[in-house]
C-alpha positions as CSV (number, residue, x, y, z in Angstrom):
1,X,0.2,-179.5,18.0
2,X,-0.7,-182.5,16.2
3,X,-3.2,-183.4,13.0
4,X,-5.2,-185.3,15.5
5,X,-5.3,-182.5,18.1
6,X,-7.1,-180.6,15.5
7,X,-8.9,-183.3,14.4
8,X,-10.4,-183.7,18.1
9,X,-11.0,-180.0,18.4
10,X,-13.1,-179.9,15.2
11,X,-14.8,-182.7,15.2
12,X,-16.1,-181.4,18.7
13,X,-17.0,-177.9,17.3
14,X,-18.8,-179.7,14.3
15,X,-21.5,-181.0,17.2
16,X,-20.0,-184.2,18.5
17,X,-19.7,-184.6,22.2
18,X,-16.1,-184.5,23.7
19,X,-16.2,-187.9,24.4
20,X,-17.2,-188.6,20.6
21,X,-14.7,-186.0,19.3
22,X,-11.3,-187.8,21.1
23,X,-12.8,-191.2,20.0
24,X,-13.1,-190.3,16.4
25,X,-9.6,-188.9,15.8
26,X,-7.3,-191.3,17.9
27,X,-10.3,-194.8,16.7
28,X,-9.2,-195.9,13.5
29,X,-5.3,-195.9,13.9
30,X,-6.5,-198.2,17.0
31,X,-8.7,-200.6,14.8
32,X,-11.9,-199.0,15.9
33,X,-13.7,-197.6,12.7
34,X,-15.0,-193.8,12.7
35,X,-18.6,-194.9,12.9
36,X,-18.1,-197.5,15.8
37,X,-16.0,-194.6,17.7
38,X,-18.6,-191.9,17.5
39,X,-21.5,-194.9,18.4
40,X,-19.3,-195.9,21.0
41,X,-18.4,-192.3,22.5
42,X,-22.1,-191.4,22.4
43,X,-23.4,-191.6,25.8
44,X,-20.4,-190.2,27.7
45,X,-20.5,-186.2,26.9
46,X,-21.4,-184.0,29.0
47,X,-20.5,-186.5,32.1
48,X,-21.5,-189.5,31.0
49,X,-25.3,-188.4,29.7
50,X,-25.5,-185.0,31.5
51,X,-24.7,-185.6,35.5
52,X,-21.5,-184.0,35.2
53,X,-19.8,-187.0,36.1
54,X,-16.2,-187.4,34.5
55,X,-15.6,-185.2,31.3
56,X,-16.1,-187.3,28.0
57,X,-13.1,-186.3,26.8
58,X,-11.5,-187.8,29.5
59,X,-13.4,-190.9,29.0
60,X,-12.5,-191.2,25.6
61,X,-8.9,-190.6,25.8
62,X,-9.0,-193.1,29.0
63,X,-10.8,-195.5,26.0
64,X,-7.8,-194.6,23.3
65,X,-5.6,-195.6,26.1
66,X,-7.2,-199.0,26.9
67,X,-7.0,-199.2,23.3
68,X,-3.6,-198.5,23.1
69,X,-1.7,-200.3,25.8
70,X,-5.1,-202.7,27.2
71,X,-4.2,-206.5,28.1
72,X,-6.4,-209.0,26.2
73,X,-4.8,-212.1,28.5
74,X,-4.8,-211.7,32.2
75,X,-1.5,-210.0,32.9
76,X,-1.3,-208.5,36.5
77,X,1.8,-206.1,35.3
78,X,-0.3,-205.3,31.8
79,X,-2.9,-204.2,34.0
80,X,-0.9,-202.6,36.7
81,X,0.7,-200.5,33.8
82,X,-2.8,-199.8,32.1
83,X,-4.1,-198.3,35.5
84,X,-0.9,-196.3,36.1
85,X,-1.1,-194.8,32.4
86,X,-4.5,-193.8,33.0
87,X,-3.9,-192.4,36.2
88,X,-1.5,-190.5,35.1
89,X,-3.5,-189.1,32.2
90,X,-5.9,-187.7,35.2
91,X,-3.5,-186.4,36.9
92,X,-2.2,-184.3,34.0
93,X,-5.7,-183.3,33.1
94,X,-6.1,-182.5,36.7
95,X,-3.0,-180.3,36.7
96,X,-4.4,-178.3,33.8
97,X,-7.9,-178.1,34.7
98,X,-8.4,-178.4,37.9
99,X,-10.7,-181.4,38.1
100,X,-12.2,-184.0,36.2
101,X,-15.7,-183.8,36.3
102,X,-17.8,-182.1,34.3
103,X,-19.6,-180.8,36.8
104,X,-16.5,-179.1,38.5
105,X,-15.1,-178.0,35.2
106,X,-18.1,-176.1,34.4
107,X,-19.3,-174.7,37.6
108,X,-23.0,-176.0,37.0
109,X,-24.8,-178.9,37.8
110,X,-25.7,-180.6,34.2
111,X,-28.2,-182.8,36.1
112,X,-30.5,-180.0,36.5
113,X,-32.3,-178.4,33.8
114,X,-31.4,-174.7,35.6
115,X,-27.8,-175.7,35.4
116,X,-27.5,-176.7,31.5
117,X,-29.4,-173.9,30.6
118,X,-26.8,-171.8,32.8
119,X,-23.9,-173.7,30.8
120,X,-25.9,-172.9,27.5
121,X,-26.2,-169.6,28.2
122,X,-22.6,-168.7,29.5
123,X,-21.4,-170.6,26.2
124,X,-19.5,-172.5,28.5
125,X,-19.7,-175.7,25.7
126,X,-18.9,-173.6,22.8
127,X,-16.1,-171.6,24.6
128,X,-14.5,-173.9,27.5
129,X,-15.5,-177.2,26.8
130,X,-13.1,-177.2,23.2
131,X,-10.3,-176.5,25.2
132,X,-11.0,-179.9,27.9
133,X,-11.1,-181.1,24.3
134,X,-7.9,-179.9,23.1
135,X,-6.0,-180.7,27.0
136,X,-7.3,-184.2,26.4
137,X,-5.5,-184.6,23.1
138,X,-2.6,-183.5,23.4
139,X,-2.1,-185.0,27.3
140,X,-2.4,-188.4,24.7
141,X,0.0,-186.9,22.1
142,X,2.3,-186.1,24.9
């Protein structure tokens, strides 16, 4: 697919956190600076700090949307489409993965320290997590 697809995917396999990873490559066309994204994206991997709460890389493509189409006045319709754009994005995730959490995506309880070593040790961030990645980006190229 796209250059920021890849970008996405990469980043995330260089160590960022999903969150961090969709941040980074969608950020700067949005005004938001590489740096600021990654800062920004930091505390929502892995569920928003490891409860396995929504995925972070749909948190930070819900962020490049609120970037993209957010109202900066209050605008009832602005908003209204905002919330159906995002809802939408879910929905597609959804379709494609089944759920939104982490937690459900993963089939392990982050929250524990028993289920992060389980995810850890059936590689399930090195080997499933890229592709949430990857879904993310492209339901925003798409």
């Amino acid at each position: 697919m796209g250059a920021k697809v890849e970008a996405a995917v990469a980043s995330f396999r260089e160590g960022f956190s999903c969150s961090q990873a969709i941040l980074s490559a969608y950020g700067e066309e949005l005004g938001l600076p590489r740096a600021t994204a990654l800062r920004a994206g930091a505390a929502l991997g892995a569920g928003m700090g490891r409860p396995g709460a929504v995925c972070g890389a749909v948190s930070g493509a819900l962020i490049v949307i609120g970037l993209r189409h957010g109202n900066t006045a209050v605008d009832k319709a602005a908003k209204e489409k905002n919330y159906l754009l995002a809802r939408d994005f879910g929905d597609r995730f959804r379709l494609r993965n089944g759920a939104l959490c982490c937690g459900e995506l993963l089939g392990c309880d982050l929250a524990t320290a028993e289920g992060a070593e389980a995810a850890r040790q059936r590689r399930l961030f090195t080997e499933v997590c890229p592709r949430f990645v990857r879904d993310a980006a492209e339901i925003l190229e798409e």
